[in-house]
OpenMM code with the backbone's topology and positions (N, CA, C; nanometers):
from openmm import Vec3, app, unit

residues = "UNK UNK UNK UNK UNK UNK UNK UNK UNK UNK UNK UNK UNK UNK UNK UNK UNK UNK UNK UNK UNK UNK UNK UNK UNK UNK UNK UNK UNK UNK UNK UNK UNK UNK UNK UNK UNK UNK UNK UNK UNK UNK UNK UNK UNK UNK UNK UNK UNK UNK UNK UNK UNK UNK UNK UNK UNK UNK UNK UNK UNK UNK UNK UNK UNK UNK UNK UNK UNK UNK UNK UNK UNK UNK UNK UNK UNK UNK UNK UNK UNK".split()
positions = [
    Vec3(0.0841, -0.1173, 0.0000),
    Vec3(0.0000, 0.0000, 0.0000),
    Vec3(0.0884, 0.1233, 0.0000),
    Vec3(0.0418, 0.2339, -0.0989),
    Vec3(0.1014, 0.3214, -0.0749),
    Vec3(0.0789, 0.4689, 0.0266),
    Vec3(0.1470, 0.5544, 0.0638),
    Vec3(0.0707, 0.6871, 0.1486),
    Vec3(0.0000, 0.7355, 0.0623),
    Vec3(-0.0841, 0.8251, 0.0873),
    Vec3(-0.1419, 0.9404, 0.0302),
    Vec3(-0.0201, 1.0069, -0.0494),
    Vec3(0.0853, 1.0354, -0.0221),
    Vec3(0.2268, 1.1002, -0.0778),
    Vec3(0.2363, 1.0489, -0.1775),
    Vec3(0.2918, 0.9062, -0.1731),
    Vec3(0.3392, 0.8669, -0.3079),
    Vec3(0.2200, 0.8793, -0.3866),
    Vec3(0.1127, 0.8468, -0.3257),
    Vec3(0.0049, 0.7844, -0.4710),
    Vec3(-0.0132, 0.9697, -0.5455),
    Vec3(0.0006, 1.0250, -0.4884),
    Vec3(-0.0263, 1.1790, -0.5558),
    Vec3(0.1143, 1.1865, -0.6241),
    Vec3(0.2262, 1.2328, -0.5519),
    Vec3(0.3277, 1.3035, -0.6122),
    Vec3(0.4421, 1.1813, -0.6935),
    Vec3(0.4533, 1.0751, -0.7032),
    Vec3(0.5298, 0.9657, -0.7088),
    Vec3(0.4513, 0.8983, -0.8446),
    Vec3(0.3333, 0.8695, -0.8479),
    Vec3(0.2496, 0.7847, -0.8907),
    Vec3(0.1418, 0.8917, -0.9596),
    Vec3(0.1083, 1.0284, -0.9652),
    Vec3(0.0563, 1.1271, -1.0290),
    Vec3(-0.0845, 1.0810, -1.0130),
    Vec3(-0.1821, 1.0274, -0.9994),
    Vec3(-0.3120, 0.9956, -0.8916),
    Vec3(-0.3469, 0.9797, -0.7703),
    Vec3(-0.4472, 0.9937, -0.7664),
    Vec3(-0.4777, 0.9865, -0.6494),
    Vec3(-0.5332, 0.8596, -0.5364),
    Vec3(-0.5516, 0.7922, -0.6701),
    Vec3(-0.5975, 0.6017, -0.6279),
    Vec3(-0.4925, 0.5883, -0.7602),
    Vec3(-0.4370, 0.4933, -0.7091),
    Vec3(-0.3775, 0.3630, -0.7835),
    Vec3(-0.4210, 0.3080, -0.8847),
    Vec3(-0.4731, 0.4081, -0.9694),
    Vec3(-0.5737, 0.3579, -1.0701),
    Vec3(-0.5359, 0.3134, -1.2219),
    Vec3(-0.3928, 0.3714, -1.2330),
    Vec3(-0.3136, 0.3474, -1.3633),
    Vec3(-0.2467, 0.2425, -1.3177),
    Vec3(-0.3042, 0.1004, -1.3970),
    Vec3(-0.2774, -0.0464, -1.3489),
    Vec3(-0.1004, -0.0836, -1.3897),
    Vec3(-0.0337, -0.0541, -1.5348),
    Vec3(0.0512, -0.0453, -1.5916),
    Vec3(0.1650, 0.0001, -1.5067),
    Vec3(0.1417, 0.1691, -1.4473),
    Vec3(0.1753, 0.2247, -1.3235),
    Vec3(0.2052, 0.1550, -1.1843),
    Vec3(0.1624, 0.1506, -1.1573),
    Vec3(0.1196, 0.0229, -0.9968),
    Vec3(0.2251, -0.0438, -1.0207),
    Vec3(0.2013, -0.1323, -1.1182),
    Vec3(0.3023, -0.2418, -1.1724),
    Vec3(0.4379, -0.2427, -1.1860),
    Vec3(0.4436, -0.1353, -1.2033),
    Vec3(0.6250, -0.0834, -1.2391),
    Vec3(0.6566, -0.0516, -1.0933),
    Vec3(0.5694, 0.0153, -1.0287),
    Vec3(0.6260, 0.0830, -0.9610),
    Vec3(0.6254, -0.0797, -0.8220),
    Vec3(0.5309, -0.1765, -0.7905),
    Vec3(0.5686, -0.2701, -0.6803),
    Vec3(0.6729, -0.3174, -0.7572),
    Vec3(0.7090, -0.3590, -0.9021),
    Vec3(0.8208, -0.4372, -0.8962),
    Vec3(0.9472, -0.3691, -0.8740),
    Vec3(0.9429, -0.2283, -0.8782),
    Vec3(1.0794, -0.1894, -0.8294),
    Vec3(1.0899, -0.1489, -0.6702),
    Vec3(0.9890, -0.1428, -0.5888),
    Vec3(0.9579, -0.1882, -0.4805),
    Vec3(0.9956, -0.3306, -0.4321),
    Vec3(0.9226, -0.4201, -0.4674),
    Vec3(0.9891, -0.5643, -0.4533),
    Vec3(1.1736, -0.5867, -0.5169),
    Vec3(1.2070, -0.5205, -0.6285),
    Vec3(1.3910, -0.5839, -0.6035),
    Vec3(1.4236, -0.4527, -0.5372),
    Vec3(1.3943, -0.3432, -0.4888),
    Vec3(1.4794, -0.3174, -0.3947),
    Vec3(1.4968, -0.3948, -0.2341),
    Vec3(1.3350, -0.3950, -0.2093),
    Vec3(1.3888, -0.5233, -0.0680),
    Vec3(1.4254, -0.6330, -0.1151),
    Vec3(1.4814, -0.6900, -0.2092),
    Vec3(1.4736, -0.8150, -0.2245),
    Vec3(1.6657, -0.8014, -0.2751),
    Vec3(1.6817, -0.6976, -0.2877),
    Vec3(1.8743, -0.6480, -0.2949),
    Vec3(1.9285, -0.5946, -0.2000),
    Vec3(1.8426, -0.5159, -0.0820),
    Vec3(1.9222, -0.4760, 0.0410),
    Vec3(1.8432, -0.5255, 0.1554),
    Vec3(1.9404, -0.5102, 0.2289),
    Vec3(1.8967, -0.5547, 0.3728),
    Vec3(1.8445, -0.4384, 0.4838),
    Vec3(1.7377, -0.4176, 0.4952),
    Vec3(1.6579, -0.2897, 0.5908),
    Vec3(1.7362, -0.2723, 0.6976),
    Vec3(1.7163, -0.1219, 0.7371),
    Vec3(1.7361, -0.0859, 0.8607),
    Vec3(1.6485, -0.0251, 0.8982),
    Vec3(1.6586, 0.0072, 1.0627),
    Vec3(1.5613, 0.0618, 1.0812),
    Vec3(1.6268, 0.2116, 1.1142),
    Vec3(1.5032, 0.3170, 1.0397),
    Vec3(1.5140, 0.4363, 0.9974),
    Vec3(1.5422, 0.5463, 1.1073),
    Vec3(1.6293, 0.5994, 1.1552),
    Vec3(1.6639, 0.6786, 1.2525),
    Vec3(1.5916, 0.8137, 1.2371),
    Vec3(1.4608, 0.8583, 1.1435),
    Vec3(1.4316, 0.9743, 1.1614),
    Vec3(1.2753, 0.9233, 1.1782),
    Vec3(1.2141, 0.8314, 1.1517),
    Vec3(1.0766, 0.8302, 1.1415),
    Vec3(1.0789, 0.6994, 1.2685),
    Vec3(0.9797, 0.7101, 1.3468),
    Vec3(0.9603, 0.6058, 1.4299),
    Vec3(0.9152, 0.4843, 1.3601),
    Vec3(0.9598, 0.3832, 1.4507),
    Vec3(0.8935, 0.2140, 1.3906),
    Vec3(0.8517, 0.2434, 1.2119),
    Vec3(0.9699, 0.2497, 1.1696),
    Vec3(1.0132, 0.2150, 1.0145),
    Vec3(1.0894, 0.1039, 0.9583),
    Vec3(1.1282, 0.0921, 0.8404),
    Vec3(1.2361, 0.0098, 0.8239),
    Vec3(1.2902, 0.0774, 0.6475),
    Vec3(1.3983, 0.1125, 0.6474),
    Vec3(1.4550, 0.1877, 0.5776),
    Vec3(1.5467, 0.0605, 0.4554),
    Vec3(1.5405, 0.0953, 0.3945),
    Vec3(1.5982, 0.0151, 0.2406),
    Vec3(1.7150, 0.1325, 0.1827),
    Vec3(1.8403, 0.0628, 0.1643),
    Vec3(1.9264, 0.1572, 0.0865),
    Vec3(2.0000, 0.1098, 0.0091),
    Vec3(1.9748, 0.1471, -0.1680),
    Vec3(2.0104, 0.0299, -0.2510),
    Vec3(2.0882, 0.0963, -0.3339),
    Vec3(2.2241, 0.0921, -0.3640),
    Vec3(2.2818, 0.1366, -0.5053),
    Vec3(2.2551, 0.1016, -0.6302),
    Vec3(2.2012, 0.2115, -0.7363),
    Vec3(2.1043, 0.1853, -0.8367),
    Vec3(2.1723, 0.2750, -0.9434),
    Vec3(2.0828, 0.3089, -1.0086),
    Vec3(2.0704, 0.4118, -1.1817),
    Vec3(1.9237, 0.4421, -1.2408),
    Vec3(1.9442, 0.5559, -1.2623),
    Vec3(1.8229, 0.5955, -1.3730),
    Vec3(1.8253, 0.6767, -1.4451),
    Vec3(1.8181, 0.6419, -1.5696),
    Vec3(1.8207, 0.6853, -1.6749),
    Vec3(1.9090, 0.7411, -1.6699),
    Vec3(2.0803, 0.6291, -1.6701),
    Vec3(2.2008, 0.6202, -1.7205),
    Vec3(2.2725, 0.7306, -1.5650),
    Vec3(2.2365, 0.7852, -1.4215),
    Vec3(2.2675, 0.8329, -1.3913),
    Vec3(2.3028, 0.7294, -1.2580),
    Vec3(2.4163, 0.7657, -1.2206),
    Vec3(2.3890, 0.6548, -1.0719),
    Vec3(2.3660, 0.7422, -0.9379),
    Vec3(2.3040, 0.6443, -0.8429),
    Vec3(2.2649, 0.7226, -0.7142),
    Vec3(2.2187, 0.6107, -0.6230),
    Vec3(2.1673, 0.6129, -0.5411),
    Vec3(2.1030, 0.5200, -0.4185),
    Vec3(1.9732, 0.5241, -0.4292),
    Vec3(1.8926, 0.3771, -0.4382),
    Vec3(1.7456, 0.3472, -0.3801),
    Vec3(1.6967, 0.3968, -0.2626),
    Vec3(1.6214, 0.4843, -0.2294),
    Vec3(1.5800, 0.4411, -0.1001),
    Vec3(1.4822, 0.4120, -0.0562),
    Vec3(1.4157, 0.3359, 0.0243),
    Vec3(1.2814, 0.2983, 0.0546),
    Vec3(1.2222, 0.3023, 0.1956),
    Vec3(1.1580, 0.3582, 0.1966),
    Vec3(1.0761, 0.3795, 0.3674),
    Vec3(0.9370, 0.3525, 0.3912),
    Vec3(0.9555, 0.2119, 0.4966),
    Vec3(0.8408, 0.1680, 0.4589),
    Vec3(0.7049, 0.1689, 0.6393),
    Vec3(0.6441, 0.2827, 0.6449),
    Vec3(0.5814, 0.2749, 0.7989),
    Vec3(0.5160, 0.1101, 0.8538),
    Vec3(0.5675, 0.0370, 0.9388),
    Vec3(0.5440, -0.0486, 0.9706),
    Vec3(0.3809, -0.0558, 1.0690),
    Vec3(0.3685, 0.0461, 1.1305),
    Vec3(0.2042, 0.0628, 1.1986),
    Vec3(0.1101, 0.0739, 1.0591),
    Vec3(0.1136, 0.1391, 1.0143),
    Vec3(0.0576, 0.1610, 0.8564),
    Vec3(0.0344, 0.0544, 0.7245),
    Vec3(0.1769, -0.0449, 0.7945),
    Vec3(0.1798, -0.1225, 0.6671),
    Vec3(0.1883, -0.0174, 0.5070),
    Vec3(0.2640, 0.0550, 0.5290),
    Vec3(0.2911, 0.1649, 0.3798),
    Vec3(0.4054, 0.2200, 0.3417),
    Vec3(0.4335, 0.2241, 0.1960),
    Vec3(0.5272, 0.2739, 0.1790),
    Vec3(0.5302, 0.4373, 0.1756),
    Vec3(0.6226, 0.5285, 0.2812),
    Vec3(0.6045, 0.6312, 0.3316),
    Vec3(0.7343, 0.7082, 0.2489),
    Vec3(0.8151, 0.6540, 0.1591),
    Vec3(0.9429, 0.7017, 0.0638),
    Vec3(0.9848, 0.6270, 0.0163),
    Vec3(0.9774, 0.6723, -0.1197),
    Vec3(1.0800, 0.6281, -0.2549),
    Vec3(1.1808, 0.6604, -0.3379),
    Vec3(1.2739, 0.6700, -0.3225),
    Vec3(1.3192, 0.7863, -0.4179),
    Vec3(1.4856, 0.7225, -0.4662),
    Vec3(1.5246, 0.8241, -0.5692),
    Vec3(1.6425, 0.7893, -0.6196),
    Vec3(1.7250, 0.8894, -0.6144),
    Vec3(1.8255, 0.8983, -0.5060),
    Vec3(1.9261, 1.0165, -0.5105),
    Vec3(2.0975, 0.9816, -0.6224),
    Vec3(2.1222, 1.1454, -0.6703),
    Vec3(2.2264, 1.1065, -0.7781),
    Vec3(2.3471, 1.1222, -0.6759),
] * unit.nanometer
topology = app.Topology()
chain = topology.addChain("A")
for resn in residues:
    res = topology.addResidue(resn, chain)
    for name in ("N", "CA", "C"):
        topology.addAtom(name, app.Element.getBySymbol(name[0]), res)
């Protein structure tokens, strides 16, 4: 599940409604936990933080993923250069 955040600014709707969308976006959700090993996030309470060395579109930078564990949601995504 995503926050209210991503599904607006990340995902450009407001429901999860672009199926194609969704799609891209859990599977790069799923290999980032599935390439690093979580920590837990020193700025947000009861989190678990993902930090993955990656690329996009030919640029390199770090995965990161933040995922609220009370929530069950992903609360950050992003790709720094």
């Amino acid at each position: 599940m995503f926050s209210k955040y991503i599904r607006i600014f990340y995902l450009g709707v407001d429901q999860c409604g672009l199926h194609a969308l969704c799609d891209g976006i859990n599977l790069l959700v799923d290999e980032i936990m599935a390439s690093a090993t979580p920590t837990k996030d020193k700025f947000v309470k009861n989190t678990l933080k993902w930090d993955m060395p990656g690329s996009l579109n030919g640029t390199q930078g770090v995965w990161v993923l933040i995922v609220d564990l009370d929530k069950h949601e992903i609360i950050n995504a992003v790709t720094l250069a």
